[in-house]
N, C-alpha and C positions, 0 to 999 in steps of 0.2 A: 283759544279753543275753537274745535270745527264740530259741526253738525255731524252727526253720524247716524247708524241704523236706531241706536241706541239713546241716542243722546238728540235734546231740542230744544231750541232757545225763541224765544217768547217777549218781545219787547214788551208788550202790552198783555192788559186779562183777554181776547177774545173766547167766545166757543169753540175754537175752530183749535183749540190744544184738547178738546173731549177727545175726536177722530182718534189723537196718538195715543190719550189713556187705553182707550177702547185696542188698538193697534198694541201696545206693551202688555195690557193684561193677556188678551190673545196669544202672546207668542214670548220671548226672552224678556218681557220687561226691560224697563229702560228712565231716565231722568229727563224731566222735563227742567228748566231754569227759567222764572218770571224775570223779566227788566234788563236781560240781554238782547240784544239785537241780533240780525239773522249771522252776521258777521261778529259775533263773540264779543262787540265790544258792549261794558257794562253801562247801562243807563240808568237802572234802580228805580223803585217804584216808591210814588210820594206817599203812601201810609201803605204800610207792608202789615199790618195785622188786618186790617180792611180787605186789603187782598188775599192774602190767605184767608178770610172768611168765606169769601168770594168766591174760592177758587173752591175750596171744601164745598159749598153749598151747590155748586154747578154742578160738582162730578157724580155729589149723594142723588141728586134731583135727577139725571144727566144719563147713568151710565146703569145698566141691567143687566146683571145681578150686579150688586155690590162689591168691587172692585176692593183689590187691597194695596193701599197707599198710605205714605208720610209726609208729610208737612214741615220742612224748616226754613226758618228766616234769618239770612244771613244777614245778621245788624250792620255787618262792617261796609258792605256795598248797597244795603236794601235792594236785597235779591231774594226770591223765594226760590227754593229746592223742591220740586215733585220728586217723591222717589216712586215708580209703579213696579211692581211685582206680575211675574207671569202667574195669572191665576187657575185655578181646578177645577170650575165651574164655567169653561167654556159653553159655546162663545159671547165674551163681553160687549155688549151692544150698547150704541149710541143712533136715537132716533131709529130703532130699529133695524138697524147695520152694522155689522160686522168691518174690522178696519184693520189691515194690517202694515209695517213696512216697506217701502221698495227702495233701500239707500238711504235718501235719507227727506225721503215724502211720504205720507200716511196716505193710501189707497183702501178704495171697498173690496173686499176679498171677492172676488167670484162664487158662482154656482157650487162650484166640486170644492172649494176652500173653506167654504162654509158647513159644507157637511162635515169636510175632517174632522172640521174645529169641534160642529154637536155630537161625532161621537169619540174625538178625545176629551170632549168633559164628562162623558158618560164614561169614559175608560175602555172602551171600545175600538178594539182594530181592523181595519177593512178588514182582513184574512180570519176576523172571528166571526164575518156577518153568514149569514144563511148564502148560499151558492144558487144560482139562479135555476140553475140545474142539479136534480138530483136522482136522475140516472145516471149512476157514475159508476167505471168497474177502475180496479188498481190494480191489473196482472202487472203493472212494469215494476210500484211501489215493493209488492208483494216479492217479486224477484231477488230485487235488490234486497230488501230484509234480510230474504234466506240464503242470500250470499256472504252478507256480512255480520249478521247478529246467530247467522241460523236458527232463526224461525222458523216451524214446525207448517202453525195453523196462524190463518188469517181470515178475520170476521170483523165483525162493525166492533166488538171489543179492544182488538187492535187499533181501528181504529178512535176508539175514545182513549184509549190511552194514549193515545200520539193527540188531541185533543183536536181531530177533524171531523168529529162526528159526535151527537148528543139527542138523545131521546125524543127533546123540546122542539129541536130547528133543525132536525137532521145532518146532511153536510155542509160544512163550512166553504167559506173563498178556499180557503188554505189545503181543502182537501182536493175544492175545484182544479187547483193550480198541478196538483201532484197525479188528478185522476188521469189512464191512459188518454181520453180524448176532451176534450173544453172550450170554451170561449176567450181564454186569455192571450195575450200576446207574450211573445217570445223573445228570440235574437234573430238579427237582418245579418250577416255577414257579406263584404263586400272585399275580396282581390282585386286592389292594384296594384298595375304596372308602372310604367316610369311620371306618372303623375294622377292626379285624381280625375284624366279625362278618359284614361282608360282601366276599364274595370273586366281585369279575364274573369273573373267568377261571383256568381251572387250565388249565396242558398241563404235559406228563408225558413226558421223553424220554429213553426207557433201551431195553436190548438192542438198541441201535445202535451205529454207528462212534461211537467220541468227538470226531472231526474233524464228524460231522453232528450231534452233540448239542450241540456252541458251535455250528455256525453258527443252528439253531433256535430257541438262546436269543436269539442277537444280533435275529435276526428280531420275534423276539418283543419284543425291547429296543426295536427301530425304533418298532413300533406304537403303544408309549406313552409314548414319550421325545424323541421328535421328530417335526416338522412343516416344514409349509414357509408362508412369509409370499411376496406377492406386492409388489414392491418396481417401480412402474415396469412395464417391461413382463420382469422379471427375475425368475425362482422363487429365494428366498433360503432355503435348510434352516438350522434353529432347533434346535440338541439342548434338552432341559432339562435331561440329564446329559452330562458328555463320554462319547461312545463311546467311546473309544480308553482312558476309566477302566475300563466296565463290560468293554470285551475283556480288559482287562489283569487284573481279576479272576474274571473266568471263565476265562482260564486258567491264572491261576494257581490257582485249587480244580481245576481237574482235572488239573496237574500235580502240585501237593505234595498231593492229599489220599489217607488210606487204603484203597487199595482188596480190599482183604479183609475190610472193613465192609459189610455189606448194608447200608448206608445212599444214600439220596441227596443229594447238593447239592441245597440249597434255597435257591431265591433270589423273595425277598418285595418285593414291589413296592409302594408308596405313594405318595402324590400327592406326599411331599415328598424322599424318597429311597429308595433298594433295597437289600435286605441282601443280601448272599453268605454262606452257612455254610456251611463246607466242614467232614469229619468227619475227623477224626485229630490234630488237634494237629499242635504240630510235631516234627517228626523229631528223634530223639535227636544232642545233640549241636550245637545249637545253640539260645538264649537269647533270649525275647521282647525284650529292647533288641537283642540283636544281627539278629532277623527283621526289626524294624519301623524300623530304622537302613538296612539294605542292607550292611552292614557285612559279614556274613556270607552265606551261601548253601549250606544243605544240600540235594541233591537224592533224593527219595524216590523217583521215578519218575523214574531217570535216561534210560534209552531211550525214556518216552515225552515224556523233556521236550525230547530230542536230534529226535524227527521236529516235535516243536511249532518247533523253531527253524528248522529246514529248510525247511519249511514258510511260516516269517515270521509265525506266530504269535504271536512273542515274541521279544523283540529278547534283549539280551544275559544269560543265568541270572543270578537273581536280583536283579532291576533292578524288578519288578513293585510295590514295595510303593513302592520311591522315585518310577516314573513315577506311578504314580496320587496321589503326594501333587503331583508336579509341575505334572498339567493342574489342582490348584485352586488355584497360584499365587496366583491372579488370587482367588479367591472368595472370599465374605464366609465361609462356612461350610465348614471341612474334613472331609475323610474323618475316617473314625473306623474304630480296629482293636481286634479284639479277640480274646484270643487265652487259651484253657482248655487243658485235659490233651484234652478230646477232640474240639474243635472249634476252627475259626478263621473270625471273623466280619468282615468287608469291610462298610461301611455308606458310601453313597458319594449324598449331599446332592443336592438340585436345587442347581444354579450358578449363583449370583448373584453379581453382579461386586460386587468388595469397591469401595465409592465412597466412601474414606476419610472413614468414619463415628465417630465417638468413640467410646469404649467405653459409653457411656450409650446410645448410640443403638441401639450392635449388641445392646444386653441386651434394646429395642423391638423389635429387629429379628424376633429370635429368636422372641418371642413374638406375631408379627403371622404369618410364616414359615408356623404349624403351623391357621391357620384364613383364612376370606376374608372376612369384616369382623369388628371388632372395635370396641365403643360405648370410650370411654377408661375407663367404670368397670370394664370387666374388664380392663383394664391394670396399672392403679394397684396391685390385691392383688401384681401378682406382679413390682413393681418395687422397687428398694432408695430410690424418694424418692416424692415430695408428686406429688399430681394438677396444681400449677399448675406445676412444673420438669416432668411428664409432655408438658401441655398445647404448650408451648415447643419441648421435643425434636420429638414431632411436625409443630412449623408447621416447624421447621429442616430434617426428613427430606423433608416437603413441596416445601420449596424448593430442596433437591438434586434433587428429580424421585426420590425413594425411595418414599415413599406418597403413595396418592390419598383425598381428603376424600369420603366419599357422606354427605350429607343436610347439616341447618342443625338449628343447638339442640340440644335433650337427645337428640335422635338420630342424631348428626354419629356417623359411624362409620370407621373407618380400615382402609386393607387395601395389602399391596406393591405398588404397580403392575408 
């Protein structure tokens, strides 16, 4: 056995296993084990009910509010079992601190970590707090209603019913976020060129509606992701990425990301696909298989994910990560997720139709993909065989209509059509 986020091994009783109670009950819970060493191997404690008194008596005396834990004593190794529980009554303090994970060390949470924590034990989500401003107008909200719901009339009753506004606290973060002008941050978008030293374009769209800050992006997605071919006397539109991927991730970074982060969504552009990074991780309470399965669905921005759906911005909660794997069915190259403590990264390929290639060919493919001609000597390094099985895969990809030949002899060069 190895040390994990989750998991902590404990040769000895010190205090210094409160930090991780304090750390588990805070966030996903997790097992502590008495009389193993750092390295898994069992050592056993010489009277294991003394200890486990011990350990009981540390945590009641120890830990603020009252923690919810079990105790068992494995007779067969004389080992004791902490089990800790994510508890409801955040946050769980030891000596007056807050402690959370980082891998697999127990740290003091920060300033802005501690506040999440006192108001998810109150049940409290930043986008339910009072807006720091509240002169706010919503001509763009109001728009869009009456484009898609056909809404007539729009008043503070509208908005209670979208639940951004209340008698007590006037407007919400959530309405902040959505009013035409505000304090929050946005999306950076960034075009490159043939590497990330050259950047043809930046725009920059924050202290807007967040309903005008996706539509800005998408605009700006049109510009360099699709075109139109002329077919006959017929304009035919050409994405080189699926739209309905790159919407499906831009909103979902502006639904589930943190916004009590001065950060912005940053979304990177390249000739061969686009990154989304959203800042916050994922919301407590559910599991990198269970976000990138669809399995599960926590919502951090629950009221601004309720007008995103009204709206038809997004079809059914938490469906985003399944549809965008769904428009690349069909393609040779899949999305790619990625997902840290404080960010979540969307990378979403140009789309090339998968033309039941072998796995020999997709490993060419890959590497013809990221340039636009390619001599076969710079092939050869970065494949698993011989230049004359290289030579072969190529005339084969040729012949599917996958790559095109440019030149004769030692300078026949190869690129995707």
């Amino acid at each position: 056995m190895r040390e994990t986020r989750t998991l902590e091994f404990k040769e000895t009783i010190t205090n210094t296993f409160l930090k991780t109670v304090s750390a588990f009950s805070n966030y996903d819970g997790g097992t502590i084990f008495f009389g193993i060493d750092d390295d898994g191997n069992i050592k056993g404690l010489s009277d294991v009910k003394r200890s486990c008194l011990d350990i009981e008596n540390k945590i009641n005396d120890s830990i603020s509010p009252q923690p919810n834990y079990t105790l068992e004593i494995q007779n067969i190794d004389q080992t004791i079992k902490l089990t800790v529980k994510s508890g409801v009554q955040k946050p769980y303090l030891y000596k007056s601190k807050a402690y959370k994970r980082n891998d697999t060390a127990t740290i003091e949470v920060d300033t802005l970590e501690f506040s999440r924590l006192i108001l998810e034990g109150k049940n409290i989500r930043f986008e339910e707090l009072p807006c720091k401003e509240q002169e706010l107008s919503f001509e763009i909200l109001y728009n869009k209603l009456k484009e898609s719901i056909q809404i007539e009339t729009f008043n503070q009753d509208t908005l209670k019913t979208l639940n951004l506004y209340d008698n007590d606290n006037g407007y919400n973060n959530a309405a902040g976020i959505l009013a035409d002008k505000n304090h929050f941050p946005g999306i950076d978008i960034m075009k490159f060129g043939e590497n990330i030293s050259i950047i043809q374009k930046r725009s920059t769209f924050e202290n807007i509606s967040v309903l005008e800050v996706y539509e800005k992006s998408i605009d700006v997605f049109r510009d360099y992701y699709q075109y139109e071919v002329i077919q006959g006397a017929e304009r035919k539109k050409v994405e080189k990425i699926p739209e309905a991927a790159f919407r499906e991730a831009i909103a979902n970074a502006l639904i589930h990301r943190a916004w009590d982060v001065e950060s912005q969504i940053r979304v990177l552009m390249f000739e061969d696909r686009i990154e989304v990074v959203s800042p916050g991780g994922l919301p407590s309470g559910i599991t990198e298989e269970e976000y990138l399965s669809g399995k599960l669905s926590v919502l951090r921005n629950r009221n601004l994910a309720n007008v995103f759906y009204r709206l038809g911005f997004v079809e059914i909660f938490g469906t985003g990560i399944t549809r965008i794997k769904q428009f690349y069915e069909e393609g040779l190259i899949k999305p790619d997720f990625e997902v840290s403590e404080n960010t979540i990264k969307i990378v979403l390929p140009i789309f090339e139709k998968n033309l039941n290639l072998t796995e020999d060919e997709r490993t060419i493919y890959k590497i013809l993909s990221k340039t636009i001609l390619k001599p076969i000597s710079e092939i050869t390094p970065y494949v698993p065989f011989g230049k004359s099985k290289t030579a072969q895969l190529l005339k084969d990809m040729g012949q599917k209509g996958v790559v095109s030949v440019k030149g004769k002899g030692r300078g026949t060069k190869y690129t995707i059509k």
